[in-house]
C-alpha positions in Angstrom: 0.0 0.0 0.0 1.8 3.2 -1.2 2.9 5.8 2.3 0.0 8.2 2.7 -3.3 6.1 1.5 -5.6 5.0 3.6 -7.6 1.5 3.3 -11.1 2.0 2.5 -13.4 0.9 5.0 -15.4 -2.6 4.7 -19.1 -2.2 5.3 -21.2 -5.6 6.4 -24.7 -5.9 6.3 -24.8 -6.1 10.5 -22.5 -2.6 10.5 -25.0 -0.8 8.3 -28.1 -2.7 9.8 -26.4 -1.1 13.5 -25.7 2.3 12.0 -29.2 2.5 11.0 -30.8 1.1 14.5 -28.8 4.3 15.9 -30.3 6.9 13.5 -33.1 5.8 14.1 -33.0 5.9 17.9 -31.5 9.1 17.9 -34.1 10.7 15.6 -36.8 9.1 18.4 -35.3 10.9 21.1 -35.1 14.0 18.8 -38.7 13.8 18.6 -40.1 12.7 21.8 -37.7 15.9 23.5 -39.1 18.2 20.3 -43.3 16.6 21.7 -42.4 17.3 25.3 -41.0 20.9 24.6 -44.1 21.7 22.9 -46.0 20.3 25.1 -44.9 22.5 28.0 -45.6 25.4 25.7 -49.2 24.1 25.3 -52.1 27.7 25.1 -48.5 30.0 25.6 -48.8 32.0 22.4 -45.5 33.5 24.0 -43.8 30.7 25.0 -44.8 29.0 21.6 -43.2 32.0 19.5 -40.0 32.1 22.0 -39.2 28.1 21.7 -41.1 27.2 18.7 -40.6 29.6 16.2 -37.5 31.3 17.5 -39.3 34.7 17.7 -39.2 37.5 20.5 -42.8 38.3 21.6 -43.3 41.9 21.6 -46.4 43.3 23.3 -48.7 43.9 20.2 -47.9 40.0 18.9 -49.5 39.1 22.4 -52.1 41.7 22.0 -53.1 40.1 18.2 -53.3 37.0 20.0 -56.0 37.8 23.0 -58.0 39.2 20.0 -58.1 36.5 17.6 -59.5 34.3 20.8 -62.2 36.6 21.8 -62.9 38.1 18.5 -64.6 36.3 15.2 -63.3 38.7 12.6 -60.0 40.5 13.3 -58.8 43.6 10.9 -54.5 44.2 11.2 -53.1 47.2 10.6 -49.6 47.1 11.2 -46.5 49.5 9.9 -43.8 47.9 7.6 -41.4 45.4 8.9 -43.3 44.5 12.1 -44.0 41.4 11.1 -48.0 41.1 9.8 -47.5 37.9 7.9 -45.1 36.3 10.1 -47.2 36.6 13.7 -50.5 35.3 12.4 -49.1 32.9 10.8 -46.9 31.5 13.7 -50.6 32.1 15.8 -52.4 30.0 13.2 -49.6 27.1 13.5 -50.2 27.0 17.5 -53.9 26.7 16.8 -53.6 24.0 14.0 -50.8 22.3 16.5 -53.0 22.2 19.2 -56.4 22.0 17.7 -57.9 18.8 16.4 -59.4 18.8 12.7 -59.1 22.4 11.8 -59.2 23.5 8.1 -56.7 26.8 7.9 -56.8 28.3 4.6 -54.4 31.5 3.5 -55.2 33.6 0.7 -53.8 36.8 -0.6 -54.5 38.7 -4.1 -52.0 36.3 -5.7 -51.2 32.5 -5.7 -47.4 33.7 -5.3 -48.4 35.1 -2.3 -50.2 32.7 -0.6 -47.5 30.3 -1.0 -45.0 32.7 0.1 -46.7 32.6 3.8 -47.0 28.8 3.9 -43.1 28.6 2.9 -42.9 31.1 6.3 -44.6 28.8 8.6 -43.4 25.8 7.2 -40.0 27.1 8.4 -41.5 27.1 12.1 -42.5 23.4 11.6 -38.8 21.8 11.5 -38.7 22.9 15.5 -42.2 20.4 15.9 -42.2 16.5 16.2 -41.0 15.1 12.5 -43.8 12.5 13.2 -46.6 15.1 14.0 -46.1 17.3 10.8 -45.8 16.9 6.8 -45.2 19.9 4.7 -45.7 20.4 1.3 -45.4 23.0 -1.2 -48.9 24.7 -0.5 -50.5 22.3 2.0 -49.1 21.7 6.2 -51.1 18.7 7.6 -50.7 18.0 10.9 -51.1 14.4 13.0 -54.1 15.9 14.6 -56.3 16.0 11.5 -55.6 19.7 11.0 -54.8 21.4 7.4 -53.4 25.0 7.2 -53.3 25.4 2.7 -53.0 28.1 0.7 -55.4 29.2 -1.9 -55.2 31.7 -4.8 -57.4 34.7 -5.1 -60.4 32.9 -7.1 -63.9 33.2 -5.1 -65.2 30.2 -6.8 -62.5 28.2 -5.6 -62.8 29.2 -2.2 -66.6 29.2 -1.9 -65.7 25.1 -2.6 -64.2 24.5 1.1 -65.5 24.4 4.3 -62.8 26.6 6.5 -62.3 27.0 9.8 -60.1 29.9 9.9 -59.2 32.1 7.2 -56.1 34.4 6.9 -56.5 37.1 4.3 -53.1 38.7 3.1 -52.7 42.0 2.2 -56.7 42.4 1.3 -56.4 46.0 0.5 -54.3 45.0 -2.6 -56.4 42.5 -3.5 -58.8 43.1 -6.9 -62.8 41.8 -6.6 -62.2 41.9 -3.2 -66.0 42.6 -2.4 -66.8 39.1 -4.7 -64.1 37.2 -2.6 -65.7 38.5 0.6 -68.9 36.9 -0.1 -67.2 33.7 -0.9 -66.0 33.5 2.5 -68.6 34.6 4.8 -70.3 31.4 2.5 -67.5 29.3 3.7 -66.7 30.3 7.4 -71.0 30.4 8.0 -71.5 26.5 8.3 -68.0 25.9 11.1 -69.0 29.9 12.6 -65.2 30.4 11.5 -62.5 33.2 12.1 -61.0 35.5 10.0 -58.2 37.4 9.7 -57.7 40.4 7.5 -54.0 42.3 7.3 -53.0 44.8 5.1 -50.8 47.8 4.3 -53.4 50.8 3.7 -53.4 51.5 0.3 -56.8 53.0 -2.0 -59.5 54.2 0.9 -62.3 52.9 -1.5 -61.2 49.4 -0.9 -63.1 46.5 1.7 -60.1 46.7 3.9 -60.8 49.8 4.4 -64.3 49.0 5.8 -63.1 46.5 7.7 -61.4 49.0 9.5 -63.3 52.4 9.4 -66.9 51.7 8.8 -69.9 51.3 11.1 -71.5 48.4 8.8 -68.0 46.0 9.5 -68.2 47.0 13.8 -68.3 43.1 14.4 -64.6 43.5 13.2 -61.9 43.9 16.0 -59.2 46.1 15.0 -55.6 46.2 16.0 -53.6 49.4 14.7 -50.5 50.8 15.5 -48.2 53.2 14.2 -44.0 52.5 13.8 -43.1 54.7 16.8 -44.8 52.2 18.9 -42.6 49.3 17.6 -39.0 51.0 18.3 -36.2 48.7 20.0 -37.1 47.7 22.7 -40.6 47.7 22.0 -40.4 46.1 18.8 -38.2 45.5 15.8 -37.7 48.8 14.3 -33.9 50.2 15.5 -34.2 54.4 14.9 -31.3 53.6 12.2 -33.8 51.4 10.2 -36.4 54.3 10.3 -34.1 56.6 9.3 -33.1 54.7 6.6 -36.5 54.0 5.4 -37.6 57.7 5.5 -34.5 58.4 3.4 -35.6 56.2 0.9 -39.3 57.3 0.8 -37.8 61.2 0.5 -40.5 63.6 -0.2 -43.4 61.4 -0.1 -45.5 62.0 3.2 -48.7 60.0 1.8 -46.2 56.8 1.5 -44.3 57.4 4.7 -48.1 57.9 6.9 -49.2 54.8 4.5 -46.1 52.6 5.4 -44.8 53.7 8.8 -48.1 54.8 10.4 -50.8 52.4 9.0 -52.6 55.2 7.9 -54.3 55.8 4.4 -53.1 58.7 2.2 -53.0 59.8 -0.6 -51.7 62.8 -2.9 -54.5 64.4 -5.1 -52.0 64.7 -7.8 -50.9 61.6 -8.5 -51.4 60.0 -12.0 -52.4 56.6 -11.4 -55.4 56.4 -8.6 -54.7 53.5 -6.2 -58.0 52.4 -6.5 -57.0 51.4 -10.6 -53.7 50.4 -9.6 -55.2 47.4 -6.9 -57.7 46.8 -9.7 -55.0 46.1 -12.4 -53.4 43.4 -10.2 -53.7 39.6 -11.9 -55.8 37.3 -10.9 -58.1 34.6 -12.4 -60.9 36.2 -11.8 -60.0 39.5 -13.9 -57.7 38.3 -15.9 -58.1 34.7 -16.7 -55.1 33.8 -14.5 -53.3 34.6 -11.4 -50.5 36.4 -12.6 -47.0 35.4 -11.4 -43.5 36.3 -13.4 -41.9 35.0 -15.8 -38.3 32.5 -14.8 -35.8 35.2 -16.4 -34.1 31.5 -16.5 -36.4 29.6 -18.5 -37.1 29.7 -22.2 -40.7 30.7 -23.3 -43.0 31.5 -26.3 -44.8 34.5 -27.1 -45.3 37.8 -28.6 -43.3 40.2 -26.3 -42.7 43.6 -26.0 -39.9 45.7 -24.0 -39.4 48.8 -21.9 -35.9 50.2 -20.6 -35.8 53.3 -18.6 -31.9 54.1 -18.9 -30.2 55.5 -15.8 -26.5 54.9 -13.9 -26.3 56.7 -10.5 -28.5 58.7 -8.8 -31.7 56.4 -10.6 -31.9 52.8 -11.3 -32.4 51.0 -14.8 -35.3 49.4 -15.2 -36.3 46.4 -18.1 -40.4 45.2 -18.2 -41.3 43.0 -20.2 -44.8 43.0 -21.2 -47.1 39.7 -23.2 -49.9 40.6 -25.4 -52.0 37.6 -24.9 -56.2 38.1 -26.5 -55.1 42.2 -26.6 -54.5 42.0 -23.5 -50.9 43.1 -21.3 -49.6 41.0 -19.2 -46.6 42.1 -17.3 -44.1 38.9 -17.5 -40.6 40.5 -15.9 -39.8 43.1 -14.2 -35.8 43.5 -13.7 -34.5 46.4 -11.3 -30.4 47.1 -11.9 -28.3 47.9 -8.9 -26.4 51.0 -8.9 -23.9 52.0 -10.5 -25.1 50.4 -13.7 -23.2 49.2 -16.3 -24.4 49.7 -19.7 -22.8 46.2 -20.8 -24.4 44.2 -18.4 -27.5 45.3 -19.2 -27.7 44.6 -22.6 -25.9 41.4 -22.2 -29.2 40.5 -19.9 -31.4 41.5 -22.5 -29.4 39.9 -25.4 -30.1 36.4 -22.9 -33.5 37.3 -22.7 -34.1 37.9 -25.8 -32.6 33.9 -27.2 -34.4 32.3 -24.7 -37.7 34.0 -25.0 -37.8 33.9 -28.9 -37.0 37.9 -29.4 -39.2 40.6 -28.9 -41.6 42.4 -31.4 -40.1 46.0 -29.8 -38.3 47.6 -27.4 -38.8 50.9 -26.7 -35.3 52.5 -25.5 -35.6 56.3 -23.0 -32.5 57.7 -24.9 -32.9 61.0 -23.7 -29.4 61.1 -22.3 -27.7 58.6 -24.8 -29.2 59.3 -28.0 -28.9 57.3 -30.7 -25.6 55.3 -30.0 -27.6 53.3 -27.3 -29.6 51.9 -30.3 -26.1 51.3 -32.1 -24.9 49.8 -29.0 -27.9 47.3 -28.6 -27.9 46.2 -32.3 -24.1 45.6 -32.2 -24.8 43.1 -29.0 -27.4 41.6 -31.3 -30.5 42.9 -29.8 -32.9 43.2 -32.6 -36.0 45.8 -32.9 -34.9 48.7 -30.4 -36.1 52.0 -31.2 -35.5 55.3 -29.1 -37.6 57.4 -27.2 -36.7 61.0 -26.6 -38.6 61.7 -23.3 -39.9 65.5 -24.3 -43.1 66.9 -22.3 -45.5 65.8 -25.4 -44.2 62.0 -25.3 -44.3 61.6 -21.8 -47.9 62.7 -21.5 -48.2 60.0 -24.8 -47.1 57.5 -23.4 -48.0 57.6 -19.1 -51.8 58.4 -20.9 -51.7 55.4 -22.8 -50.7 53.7 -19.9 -52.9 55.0 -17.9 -56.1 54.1 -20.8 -54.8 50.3 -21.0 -55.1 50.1 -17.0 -58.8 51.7 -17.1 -60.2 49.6 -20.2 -58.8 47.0 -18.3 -56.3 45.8 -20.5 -53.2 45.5 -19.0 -52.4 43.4 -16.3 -49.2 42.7 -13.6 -48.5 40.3 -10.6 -48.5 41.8 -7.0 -44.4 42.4 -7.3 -42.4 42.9 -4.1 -38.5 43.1 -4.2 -35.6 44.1 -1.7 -32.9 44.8 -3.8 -31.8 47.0 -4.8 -33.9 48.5 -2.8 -36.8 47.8 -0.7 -40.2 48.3 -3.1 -43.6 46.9 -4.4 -45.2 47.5 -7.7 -48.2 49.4 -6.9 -46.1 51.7 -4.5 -44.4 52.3 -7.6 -46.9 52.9 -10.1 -48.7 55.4 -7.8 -45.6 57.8 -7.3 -46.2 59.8 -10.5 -47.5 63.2 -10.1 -48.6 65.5 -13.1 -49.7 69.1 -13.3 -51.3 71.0 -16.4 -48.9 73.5 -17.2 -49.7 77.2 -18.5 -49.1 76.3 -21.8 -52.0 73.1 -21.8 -49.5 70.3 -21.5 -49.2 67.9 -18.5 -45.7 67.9 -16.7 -44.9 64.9 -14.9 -42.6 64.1 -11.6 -41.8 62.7 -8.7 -41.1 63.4 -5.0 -37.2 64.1 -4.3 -36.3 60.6 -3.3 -38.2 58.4 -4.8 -37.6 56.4 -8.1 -40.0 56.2 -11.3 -38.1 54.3 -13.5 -40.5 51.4 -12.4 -43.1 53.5 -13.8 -41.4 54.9 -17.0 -40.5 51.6 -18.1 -43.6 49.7 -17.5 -45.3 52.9 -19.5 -42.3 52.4 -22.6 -43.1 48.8 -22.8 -46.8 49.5 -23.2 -45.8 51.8 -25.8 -44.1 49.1 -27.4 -46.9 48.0 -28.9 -47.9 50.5 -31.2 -46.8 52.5 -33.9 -44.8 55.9 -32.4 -45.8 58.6 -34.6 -43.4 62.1 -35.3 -43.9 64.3 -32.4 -46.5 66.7 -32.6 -45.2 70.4 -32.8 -47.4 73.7 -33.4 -46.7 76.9 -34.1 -49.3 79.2 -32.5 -50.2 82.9 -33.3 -50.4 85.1 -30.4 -54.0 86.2 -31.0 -55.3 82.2 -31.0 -53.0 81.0 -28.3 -55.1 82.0 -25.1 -58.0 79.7 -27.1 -56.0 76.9 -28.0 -54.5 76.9 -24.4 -58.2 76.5 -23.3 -58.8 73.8 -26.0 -55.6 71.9 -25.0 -56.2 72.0 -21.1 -60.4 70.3 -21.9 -58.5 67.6 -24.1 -56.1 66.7 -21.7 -58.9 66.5 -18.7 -60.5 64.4 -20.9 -57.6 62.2 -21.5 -57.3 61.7 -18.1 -61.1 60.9 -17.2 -60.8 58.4 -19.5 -63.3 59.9 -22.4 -61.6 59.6 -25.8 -64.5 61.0 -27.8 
């Protein structure tokens, strides 16, 4: 045997068979310590969230929890990063654990969602007996008989079940959220169920907002607080993370007492009413299916069309991606570039794109900066059909009003995005920052507040362009005897535009 090698071992049958005996043993112990544990933490919500899901208990988790015993229908209104979706569903995992024969269901205004809070309290579950749980992808069963399952947003599919509890996920986001209402109080009226209802305030015309405001919905108990009650060591919030999340919102107050104090707001200016915005989000029931993104990975068929909002420091680069499937836009992919951004490695992610998607019919290129030799640049990486888009004061108000027409005839359509790099944001945040103002001269200006970002906006708005034909810009040359007239006439056409009448 040559110096420095070592024999491999010999295994027999009766070394294995022993080895095996062990594991098994061991994994028995595991569990009966893991039963007792729990056991010891039996009707302590605190003690349940301190040894079983590894969370500290802050007074207002403890303060959900009295009222979703006493209390049939519950409406949460809690400020950003307090953890909403994280406390009810550790709550709804002690009452499934310790409940016999309970049907749990979540749903949320998408499937993605939904499944997203299941993956959350399946993570709690590897700290319970091995032999008392089995998790799945979007189902949690449980030794007991109990079933916690996710659902998507689809009121004939949930008027099917017979629940027990209900948690409903950011309901004020969530489209046909009246219709979805009725389903459940059809399914929770034969067990005399509970439901929960948590949400972010968003559009004040929405059911959440009922839930939590109006007389009709007083058989809801509501639990509100705002961020300064959940500072260290009252909650999670550290004053650095405030900070830092007020720098990013800037000067937007509506998002900031939206956000941070669980309040609703909003600015009268803003282009896109949140009421349209929550309606435009995907589901079955509007759309014909619940609208999740597209694997930037994976290789797929269809007539697509593309928006990039160029930037490098101080804003981010944006690429949508946008189907038309019956005349209809679905939003596919939505990629956000960190800062600084490189020119080349954004067109070599497009160039990927584009082979494994089959090409797209257009891309519509903001080369108000660049100019031409950004078109020069893509075709030379072999990106085919970009055209520029010089962002003057008429083309903006072209495009964000077509935009704005698709979401209202109901034509375009976009999953409930959330992302945290590279930088903390959601999609109907984003859509709702644009402000406009009608100038002196008739035309609509458009911005944003200092510190925010609307290239989310911009290029969702260039690849809705996309798909059809960019005439020359207008110009006119006005007389100065006509022009106080045709400033009147431009000003009604414009209000027009924007109350949606065409005619």
């Amino acid at each position: 045997m040559t110096r420095g090698t070592r024999r491999a071992r010999t295994w027999h049958k009766a070394d294995y068979d022993l080895q095996r005996q062990q594991l098994r043993e061991g994994a028995k112990v595991l569990d009966e310590s893991r039963k007792a544990a729990v056991e010891q933490v039996r009707g302590d919500t605190a003690r349940f969230f301190r040894d079983v899901c590894k969370l500290t208990p802050f007074w207002y988790q403890l303060e959900l929890a009295q009222l979703y015993r006493e209390n049939q229908f519950l409406a949460v209104r809690w400020p950003r990063q307090t953890g909403k979706s994280t406390s009810i569903g550790a709550l709804l995992l002690q009452d499934a654990y310790e409940n016999p024969d309970l049907y749990i269901g979540f749903i949320g205004p998408s499937w993605r969602q939904t499944k997203l809070n299941i993956r959350r309290v399946a993570s709690f579950c590897r700290n319970l007996p091995a032999q008392d749980v089995r998790v799945q992808k979007t189902r949690i069963s449980f030794s007991n008989g109990s079933i916690i399952e996710a659902f998507p947003n689809n009121p004939d599919t949930v008027r099917g079940n017979t629940f027990h509890r209900l948690y409903w996920d950011e309901c004020g986001f969530t489209p046909n959220d009246e219709d979805l209402y009725d389903a459940i109080l059809f399914t929770l009226g034969t067990t005399n169920g509970k439901l929960i209802a948590s949400s972010t305030p968003f559009n004040s015309d929405s059911l959440f907002w009922k839930m939590c405001n109006h007389r009709d919905y007083s058989d809801f108990a509501r639990h509100h607080f705002t961020y300064e009650r959940a500072l260290a060591p009252n909650g999670p919030l550290s004053p650095e993370m405030v900070t830092r999340i007020k720098r990013q919102f800037g000067d937007d107050p509506a998002r900031w007492r939206r956000e941070m104090e669980a309040e609703w707001a909003e600015d009268e200016d803003v282009w896109l009413a949140q009421s349209l915005i929550v309606s435009c989000v995907g589901t079955a029931k509007n759309c014909g299916e619940d609208l999740q993104e597209f694997n930037p990975e994976a290789s797929y068929e269809g007539e697509f069309f593309g928006g990039l909002d160029l930037a490098q420091t101080r804003d981010y680069c944006v690429f949508a991606v946008v189907e038309r499937v019956n005349d209809r836009l679905l939003l596919r992919h939505l990629k956000v570039f960190s800062q600084p951004t490189k020119y080349t490695h954004v067109l070599g992610y497009i160039k990927a794109l584009q082979d494994r998607w089959g090409g797209f019919e257009k891309i519509r290129v903001d080369f108000t900066r660049e100019g031409p030799s950004i078109i020069s640049d893509m075709e030379n990486a072999g990106i085919n059909n970009a055209e520029g888009v010089n962002f003057s004061v008429p083309r903006k108000s072209e495009m964000a009003s077509l935009l704005k027409q698709r979401m209202m005839d109901q034509r375009f359509f976009y999953p409930l995005l959330t992302w945290e790099k590279p930088y903390r944001g959601d999609i109907c945040s984003e859509l709702n920052v644009e402000r406009y103002e009608l100038r002196r001269d008739g035309a609509v200006g458009f911005s944003h507040p200092n510190g925010t970002h609307d290239d989310v906006f911009w290029s969702l708005a260039l690849a809705c362009y996309a798909t059809v034909t960019m005439g020359p810009e207008p110009f006119l040359s006005v007389v100065p005897r006509i022009a106080n007239r045709l400033s009147k006439i431009r000003k009604q056409l414009v209000r027009r535009k924007m109350l949606g009448d065409t005619h």
